[in-house]
N, C-alpha and C positions, 0 to 999 in steps of 0.2 A: 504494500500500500504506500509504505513510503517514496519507494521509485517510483509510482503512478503521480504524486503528486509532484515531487523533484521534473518529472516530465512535465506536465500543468506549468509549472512556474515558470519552465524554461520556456514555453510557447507564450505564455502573456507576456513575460520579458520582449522577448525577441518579436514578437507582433507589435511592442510599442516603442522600441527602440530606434533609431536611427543614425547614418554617419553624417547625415549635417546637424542635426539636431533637431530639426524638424517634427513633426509627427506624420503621418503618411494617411489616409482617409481615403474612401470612396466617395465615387463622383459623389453620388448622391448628399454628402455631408458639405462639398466646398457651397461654402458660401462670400459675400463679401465681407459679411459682418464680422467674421473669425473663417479667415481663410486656412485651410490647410495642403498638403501635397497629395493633390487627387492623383490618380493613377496615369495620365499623362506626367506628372511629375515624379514618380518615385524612381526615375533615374537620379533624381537629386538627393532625393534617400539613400539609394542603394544602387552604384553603379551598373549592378549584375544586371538588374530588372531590365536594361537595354542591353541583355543579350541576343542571340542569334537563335537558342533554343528557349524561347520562352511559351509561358501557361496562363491560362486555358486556351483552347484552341477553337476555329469551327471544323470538326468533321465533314467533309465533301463523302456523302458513301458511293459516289461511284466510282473516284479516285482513291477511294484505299482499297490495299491489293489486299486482296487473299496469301493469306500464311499459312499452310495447312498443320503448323508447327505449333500455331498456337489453339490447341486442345483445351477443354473446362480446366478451370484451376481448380487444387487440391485445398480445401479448408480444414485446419486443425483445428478443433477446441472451440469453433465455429458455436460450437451447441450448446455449452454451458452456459449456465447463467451466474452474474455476477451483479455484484453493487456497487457505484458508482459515481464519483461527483460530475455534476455538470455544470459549467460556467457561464458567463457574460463574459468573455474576455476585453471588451470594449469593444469590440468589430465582428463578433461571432459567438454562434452555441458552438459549444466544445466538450466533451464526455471522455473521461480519461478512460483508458482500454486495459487488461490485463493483459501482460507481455506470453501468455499463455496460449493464446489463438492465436493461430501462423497460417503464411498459404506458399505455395511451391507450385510448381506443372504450370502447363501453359506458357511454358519456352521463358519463364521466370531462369537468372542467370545463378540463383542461391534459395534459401527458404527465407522468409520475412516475418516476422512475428510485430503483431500490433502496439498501437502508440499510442494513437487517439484516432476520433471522428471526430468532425463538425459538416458544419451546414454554410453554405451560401444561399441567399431568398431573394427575391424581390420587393413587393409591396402587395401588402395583403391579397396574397395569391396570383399576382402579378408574374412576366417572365423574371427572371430570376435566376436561372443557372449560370457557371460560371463557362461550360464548353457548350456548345452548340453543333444539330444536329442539319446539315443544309438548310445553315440558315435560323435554325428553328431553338427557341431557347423556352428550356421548360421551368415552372414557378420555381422549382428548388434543385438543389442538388449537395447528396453528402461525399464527402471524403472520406474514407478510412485511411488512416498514413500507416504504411507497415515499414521498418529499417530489419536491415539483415542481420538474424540472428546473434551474428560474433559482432554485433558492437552493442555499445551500452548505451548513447546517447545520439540526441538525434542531430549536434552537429558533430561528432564524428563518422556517422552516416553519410552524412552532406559533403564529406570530402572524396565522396566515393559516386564518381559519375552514376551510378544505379544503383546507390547507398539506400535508395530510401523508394518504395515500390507504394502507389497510391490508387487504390481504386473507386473509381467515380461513380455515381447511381443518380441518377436524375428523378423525378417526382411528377405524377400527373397528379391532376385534379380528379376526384373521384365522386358518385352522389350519396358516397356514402364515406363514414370514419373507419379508420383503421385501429379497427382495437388494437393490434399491437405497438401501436406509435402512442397510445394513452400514457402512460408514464413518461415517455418525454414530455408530450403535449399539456402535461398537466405542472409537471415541473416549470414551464416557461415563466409563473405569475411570480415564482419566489426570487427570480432572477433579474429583474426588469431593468436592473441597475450595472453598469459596468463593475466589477467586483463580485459582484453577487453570486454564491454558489450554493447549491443545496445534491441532494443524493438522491440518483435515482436506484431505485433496486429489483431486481429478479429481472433485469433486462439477459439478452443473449444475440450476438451478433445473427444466428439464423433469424429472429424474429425481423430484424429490420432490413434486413434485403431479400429479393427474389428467392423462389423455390430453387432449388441443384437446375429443374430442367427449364430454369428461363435464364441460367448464367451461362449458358453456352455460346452467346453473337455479343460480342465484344471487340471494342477498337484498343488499338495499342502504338502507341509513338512514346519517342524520349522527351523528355519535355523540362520541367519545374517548378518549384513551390508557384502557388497565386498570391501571395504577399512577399512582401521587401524582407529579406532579403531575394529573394525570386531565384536563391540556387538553383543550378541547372543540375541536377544531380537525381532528377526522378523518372521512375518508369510507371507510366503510366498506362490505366487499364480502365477503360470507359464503358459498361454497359449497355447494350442498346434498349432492353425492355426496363420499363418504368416501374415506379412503385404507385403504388393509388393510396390519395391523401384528399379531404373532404375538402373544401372550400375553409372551412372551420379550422379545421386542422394546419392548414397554409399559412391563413392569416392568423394566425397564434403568437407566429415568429414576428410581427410585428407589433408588437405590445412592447418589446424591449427599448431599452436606450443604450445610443452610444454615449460617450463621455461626455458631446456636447449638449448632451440633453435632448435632442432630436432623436427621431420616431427611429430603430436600426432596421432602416429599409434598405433597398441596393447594394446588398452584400456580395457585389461580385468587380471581379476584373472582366475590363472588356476585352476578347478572343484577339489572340494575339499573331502575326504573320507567321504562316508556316517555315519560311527560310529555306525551302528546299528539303525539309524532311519528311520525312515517309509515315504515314500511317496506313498500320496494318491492323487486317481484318481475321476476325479467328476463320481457320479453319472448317467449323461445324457450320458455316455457309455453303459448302461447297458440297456436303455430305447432305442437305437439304435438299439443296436444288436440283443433285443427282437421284434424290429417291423422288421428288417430285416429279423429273424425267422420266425414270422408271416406270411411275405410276402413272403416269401421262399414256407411255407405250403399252404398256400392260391392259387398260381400259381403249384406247384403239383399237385393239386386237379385239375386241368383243364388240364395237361398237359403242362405247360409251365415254362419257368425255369428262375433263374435271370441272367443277363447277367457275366461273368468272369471279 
């Protein structure tokens, strides 16, 4: 427990830190009145942030190639359940993780064992993601950050160009609530304040992503953190099927505040220039579309067709 929180510190630290001394904000926060360095500026923050491999991105899906390398990834400890603090860190929900749940496979270069999650959102159930999908940006999206095993913290992760493996999950709107997102969801009123942390409990990472069989279409590029300092040091893994979240449940996340006392809405970076990098696609697209083939010729042969 103590490492869980030593990790906590280190991320609010480091999320409010900077090398001009500045403070670093989304768009959504500059204002005149108290201007800060929105994400056009946190090259002034943090030189990295105008790198070459920078995050979030938008996925083009008909421009990422097929990988056949990249197979469902392997989740450890996935299933447990544990308890948890959850925070305001001033710019985001954050839920400290037990270093116990790990994942491997799916052309992963080591095994990864967990850090944290948090959320990026929009405005009360507003777009809101922080990678986009041609184009298309969905109200929410979490991060899990996993670093590799043999290391103990997550900047000596970060000196390891794929130190630090991050899987992305995007959020639709749903007309109905997610009982399993009730404990976060309910957690958000104790928090509303930057500092503010309270415990969520009997949570388990299966609850809050997709079934095994809708984690198999997934994008993958090199990429980096989405806040200053924006090391480039992450591998990244994007989801394509959504999670379903109520109208209710979306806008929950906008109840909180940042530091300046404003609503914590537009919690994301806007998608950043590919630079010539490649994003790839799993595998188990290819393994679809050939049984869909299949199945296509199979009812042919009898006269029968698939439906439109």
């Amino acid at each position: 427990m103590r490492m869980h929180i030593l990790y906590g510190m280190f991320f609010l630290f480091s999320t409010l830190k900077t090398s001009s001394g500045a403070e670093w904000c989304y768009q959504s926060q500059v204002t005149c009145a108290k201007p800060c360095q929105g994400p056009s500026k946190w090259t002034e923050v943090a030189m990295t942030c105008g790198g070459q491999a920078q995050s979030p991105i938008n996925i083009v899906t008909k421009k990422a190639r097929t990988d056949e390398r990249l197979k469902p990834l392997h989740y450890t400890g996935y299933q447990f359940g544990f308890h948890s603090d959850i925070i305001n860190n001033g710019h985001y929900v954050q839920v400290s993780l037990p270093d116990s749940a790990k994942i491997d496979g799916g052309n992963l270069e080591s095994t990864y064992k967990t850090l944290q999650l948090h959320f990026h959102w929009g405005a009360h159930g507003g777009p809101g993601s922080e990678h986009t999908i041609d184009g298309e940006q969905y109200p929410m999206e979490m991060h899990i950050v996993h670093i590799k095993q043999e290391y103990h913290s997550i900047s000596e992760a970060l000196k390891d160009k794929t130190g630090v493996a991050v899987l992305g999950f995007f959020y639709q709107e749903s007309g109905s609530s997610n009982k399993k997102y009730e404990s976060i969801v309910n957690a958000l009123k104790y928090i509303t304040q930057p500092g503010n942390n309270t415990t969520v409990k009997d949570l388990s990472l299966d609850m809050l992503i997709p079934s095994q069989e809708n984690l198999t279409t997934y994008y993958r590029y090199q990429g980096s953190l989405t806040t200053p300092d924006c090391d480039e040091s992450v591998v990244w893994t994007v989801f394509e099927n959504a999670i379903p979240l109520s109208k209710e449940q979306l806008s929950a996340f906008s109840q909180l505040s940042f530091a300046d006392g404003k609503n914590m809405t537009g919690t994301y970076r806007p998608v950043q220039p590919l630079n010539g990098r490649e994003v790839y696609r799993s595998g188990s697209v290819v393994v679809w579309v050939n049984t869909v083939v299949l199945l296509s010729s199979v009812l042919a042969a009898v006269g029968l067709s698939l439906p439109d």
